[in-house]
N, C-alpha and C positions, 0 to 999 in steps of 0.2 A: 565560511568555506565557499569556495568560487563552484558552483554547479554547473557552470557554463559547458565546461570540456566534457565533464561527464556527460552531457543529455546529447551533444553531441555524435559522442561515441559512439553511444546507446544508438540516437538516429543513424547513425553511418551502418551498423549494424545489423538494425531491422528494416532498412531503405534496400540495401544488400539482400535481405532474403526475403524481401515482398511482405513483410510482416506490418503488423497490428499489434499495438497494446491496449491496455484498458486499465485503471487504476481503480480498488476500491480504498475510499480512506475515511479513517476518524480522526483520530488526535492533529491530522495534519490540515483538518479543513479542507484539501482542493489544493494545498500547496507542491505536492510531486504532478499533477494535471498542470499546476500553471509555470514550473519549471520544465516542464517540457515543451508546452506552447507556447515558452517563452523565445525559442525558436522560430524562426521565420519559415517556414515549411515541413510545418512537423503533421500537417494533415495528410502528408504521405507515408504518417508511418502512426499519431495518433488518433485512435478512435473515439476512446471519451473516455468522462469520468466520473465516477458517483462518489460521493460526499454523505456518506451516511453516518451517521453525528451520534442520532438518536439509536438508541434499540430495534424505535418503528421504524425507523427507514432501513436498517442492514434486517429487517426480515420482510418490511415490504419490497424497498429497490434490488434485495439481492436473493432473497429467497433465503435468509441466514432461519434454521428452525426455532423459535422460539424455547422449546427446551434447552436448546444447547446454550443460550444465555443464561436461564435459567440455573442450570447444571455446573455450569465452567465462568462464567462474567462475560462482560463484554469483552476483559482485555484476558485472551486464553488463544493456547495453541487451535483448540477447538470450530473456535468465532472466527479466527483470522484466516482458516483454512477454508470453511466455510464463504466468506466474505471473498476472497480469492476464485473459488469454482463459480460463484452469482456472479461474478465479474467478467470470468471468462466466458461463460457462457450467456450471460444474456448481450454480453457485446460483440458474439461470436469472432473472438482473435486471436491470434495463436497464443498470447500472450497475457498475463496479467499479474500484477501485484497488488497486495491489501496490507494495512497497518490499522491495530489498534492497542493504544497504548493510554498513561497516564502522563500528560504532562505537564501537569500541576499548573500555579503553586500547591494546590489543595488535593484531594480526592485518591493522595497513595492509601496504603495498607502496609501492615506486616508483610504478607503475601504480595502486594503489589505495589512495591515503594515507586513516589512520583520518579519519572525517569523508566520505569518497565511499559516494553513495545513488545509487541506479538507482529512479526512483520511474515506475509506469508506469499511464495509464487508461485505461479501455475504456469508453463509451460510444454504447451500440446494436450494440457490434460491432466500432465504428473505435476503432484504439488508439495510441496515443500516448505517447514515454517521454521526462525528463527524467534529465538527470546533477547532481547538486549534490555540491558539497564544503561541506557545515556545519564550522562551528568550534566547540570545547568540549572538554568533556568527554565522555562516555559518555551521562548524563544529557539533556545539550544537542543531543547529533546525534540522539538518541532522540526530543527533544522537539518540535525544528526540522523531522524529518520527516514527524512528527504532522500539523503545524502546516501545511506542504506541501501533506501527501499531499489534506488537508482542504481546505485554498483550490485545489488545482488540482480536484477534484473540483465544487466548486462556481463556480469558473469555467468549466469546459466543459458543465458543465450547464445554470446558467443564460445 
């Protein structure tokens, strides 16, 4: 899937109303941050990105409460909404998005077959989370929730 038009968009969007994004991400590593600055002048609209992988880092980088993994997992409406307000606000922007999901080959459940993402947005403050099960591989639930995280962002923005 070609991402190009979408981040676009997205920039055309938030370039338009003076905005800031900020990504929090697991499953995708830093890949919706480097589709965006994969753009040639996207520091006029992105701010950063954190990569929080581990457990420790979405409760040290983002302030994610350690019970709430505890209680719900890492991949849960809970965590991703979580993950989405440390995002928004320690990068102060009007804007943010977080994912965290399974994307295998290994590490599904009953409850959380490989392919389940918790994708979550924050806009002005009010936040918002979807569940998706992508199909694929590794590569493909990586890609799809790229691909997601990017058009729900720029759905509820514009």
């Amino acid at each position: 899937m070609d991402i190009h038009p979408l981040c676009q968009a997205l920039a055309s969007c938030l370039i338009e109303r003076k905005w800031f994004i900020a990504t929090a991400e697991s499953c995708t590593g830093g890949m919706i941050a480097a589709r965006c600055t994969d753009l040639a002048g996207s520091s006029a609209w992105f701010e950063r990105g954190f990569v929080t992988y581990s457990n420790a880092a979405k409760q040290e980088l983002l302030g994610v409460d350690p019970a709430l993994i505890q209680a719900h997992g890492a991949v849960s409406e809970a965590v991703a909404k979580a993950m989405v307000l440390g995002a928004f606000n320690h990068a102060k922007v009007q804007a943010s998005v977080a994912v965290t999901g399974v994307a295998g080959p290994s590490g599904g459940s009953a409850d959380k077959p490989v392919g389940t993402v918790w994708l979550a947005w924050c806009i002005n403050g009010a936040v918002d989370a979807q569940k998706m099960v992508f199909a694929g591989d590794r590569a493909a639930v990586r890609e799809a929730t790229t691909a997601h995280a990017l058009q729900g962002l720029l759905t509820r923005i514009a």
